[in-house]
C-alpha positions as CSV (number, residue, x, y, z in Angstrom):
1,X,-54.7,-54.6,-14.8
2,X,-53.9,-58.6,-14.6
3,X,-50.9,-59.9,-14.6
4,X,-50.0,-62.8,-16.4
5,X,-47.5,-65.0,-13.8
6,X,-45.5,-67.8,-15.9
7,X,-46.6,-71.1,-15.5
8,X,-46.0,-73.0,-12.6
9,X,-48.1,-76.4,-11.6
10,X,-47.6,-79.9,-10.7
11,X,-47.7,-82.9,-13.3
12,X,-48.3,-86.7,-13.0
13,X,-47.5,-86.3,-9.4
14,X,-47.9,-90.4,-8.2
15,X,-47.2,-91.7,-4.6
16,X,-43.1,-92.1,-5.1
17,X,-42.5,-89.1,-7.7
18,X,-42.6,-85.3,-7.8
19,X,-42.9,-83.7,-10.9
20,X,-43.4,-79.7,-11.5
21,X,-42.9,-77.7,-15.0
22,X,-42.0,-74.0,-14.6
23,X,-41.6,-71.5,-17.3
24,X,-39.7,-68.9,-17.1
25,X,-40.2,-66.8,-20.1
26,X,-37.3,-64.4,-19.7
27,X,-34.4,-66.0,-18.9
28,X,-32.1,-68.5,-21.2
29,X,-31.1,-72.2,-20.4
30,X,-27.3,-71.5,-19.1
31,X,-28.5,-68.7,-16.9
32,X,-31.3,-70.9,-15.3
33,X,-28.8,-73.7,-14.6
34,X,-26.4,-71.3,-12.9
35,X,-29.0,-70.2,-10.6
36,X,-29.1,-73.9,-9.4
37,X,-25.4,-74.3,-9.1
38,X,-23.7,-71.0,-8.1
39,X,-24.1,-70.3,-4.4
40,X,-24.2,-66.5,-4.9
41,X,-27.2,-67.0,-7.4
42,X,-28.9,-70.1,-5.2
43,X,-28.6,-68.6,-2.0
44,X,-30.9,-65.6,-3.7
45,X,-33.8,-68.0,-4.0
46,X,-33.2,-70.9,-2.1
47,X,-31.0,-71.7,0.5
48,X,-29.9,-69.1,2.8
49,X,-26.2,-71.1,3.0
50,X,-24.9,-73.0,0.0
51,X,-21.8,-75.3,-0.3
52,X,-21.7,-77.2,-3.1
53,X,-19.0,-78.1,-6.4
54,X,-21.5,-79.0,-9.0
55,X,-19.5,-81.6,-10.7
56,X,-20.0,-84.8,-11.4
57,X,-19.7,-86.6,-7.7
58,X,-19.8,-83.7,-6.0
59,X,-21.3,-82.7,-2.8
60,X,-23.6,-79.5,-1.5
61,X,-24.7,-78.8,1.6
62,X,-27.4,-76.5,1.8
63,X,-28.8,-75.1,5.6
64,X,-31.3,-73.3,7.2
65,X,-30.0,-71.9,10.7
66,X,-32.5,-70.7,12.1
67,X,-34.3,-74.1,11.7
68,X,-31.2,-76.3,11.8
69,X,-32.1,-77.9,8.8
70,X,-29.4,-79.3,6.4
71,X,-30.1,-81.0,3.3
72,X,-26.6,-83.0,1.5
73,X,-26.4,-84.8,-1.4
74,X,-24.0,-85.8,-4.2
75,X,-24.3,-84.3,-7.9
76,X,-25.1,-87.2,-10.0
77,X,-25.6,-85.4,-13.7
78,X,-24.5,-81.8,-14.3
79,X,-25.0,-80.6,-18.1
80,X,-25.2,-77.2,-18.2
81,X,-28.2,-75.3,-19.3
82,X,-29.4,-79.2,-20.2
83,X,-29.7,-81.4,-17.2
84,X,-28.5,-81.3,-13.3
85,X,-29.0,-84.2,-11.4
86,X,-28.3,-84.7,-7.8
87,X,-29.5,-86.8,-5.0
88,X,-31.4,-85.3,-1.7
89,X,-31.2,-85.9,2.0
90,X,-32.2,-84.1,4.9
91,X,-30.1,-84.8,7.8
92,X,-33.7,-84.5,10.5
93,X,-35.7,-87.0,8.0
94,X,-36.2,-90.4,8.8
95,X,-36.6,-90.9,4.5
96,X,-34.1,-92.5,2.5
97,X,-32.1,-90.6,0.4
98,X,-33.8,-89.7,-2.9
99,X,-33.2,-88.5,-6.3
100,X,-33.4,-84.8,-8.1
101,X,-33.2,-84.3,-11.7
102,X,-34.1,-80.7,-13.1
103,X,-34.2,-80.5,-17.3
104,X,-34.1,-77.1,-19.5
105,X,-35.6,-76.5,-22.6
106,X,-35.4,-73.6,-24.7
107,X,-38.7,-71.5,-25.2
108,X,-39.3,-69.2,-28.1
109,X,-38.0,-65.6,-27.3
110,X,-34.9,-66.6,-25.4
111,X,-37.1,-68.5,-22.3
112,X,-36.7,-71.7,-20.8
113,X,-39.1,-74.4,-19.0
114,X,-38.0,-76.4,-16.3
115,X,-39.0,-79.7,-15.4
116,X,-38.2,-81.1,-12.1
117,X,-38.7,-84.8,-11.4
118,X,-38.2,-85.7,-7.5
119,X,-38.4,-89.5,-7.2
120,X,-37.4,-92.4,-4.7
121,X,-40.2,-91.9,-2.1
122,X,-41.3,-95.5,-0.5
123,X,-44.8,-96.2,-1.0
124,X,-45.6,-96.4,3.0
125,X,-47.3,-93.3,5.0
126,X,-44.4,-91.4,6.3
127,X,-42.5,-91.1,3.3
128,X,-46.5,-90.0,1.4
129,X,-46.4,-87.2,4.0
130,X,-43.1,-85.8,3.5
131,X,-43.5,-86.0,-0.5
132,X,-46.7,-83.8,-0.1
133,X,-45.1,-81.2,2.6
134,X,-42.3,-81.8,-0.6
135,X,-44.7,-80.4,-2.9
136,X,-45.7,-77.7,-1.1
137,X,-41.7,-76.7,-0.9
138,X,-41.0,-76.9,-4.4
139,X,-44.3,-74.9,-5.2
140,X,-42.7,-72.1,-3.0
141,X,-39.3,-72.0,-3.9
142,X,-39.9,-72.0,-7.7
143,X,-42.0,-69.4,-7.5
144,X,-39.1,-67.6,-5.9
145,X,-37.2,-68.5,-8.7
146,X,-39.7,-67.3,-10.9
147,X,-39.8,-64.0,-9.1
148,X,-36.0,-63.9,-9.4
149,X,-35.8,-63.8,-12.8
């Protein structure tokens, strides 16, 4: 028996911009978004500790304690079920702070596809590296969104 997963792939990734389109067929626009912006609901995917007031100017902190990894940002667009964007920095990164911003569109039968677009890497080597270890990130953590859903 195959299983048909929903689709999941990079798109016009260049040297200073991420982008990935997920589907997922069984889950509506709203209900998406709130998995990005209630901790409860992000920390079931994502990070395993979530502060964050998803408002316009508002701040998250997300960590990893194990690793010691913290990533901060401020919420710079927040429309629910439409757009949420926010800008990323990890405080162990040498990278200048860059920019998230995660769209929602309906799909027939109640679905939605997400588009991320992660952009603001320099053009030089270091930053090249850490957008492709990015990649690989996003890959797995949408997929774990997927599987959430």
């Amino acid at each position: 028996m195959t299983t048909n997963k929903p689709l999941l792939e990079k798109t016009e990734t260049s040297t200073d911009r991420i982008t990935i389109v997920a589907e997922f067929p069984h889950i509506n626009r709203e209900s998406l978004f709130d998995l990005w912006t209630d901790p409860d609901l992000l920390k079931k995917w994502w990070p395993p500790l979530a502060e964050l007031e998803p408002k316009l100017g508002g701040k998250y902190h997300f960590s990893w304690p194990n690793q010691d990894w913290h990533l901060r940002g401020k919420y710079t667009m927040v429309r629910r079920g439409e757009k949420l964007g926010f800008t990323w920095k990890w405080d162990h990164e040498s990278v200048n702070e860059t920019r998230v911003t995660v769209s929602f569109v309906s799909l027939p039968q109640n679905g939605t596809r997400l588009t991320l677009q992660h952009e603001g890497y320099a053009k030089n080597k270091e930053d090249r590296k850490i957008r492709d270890e990015q990649i690989e990130s996003w890959m797995f953590f949408l997929g774990k969104l997927q599987e959430t859903t």
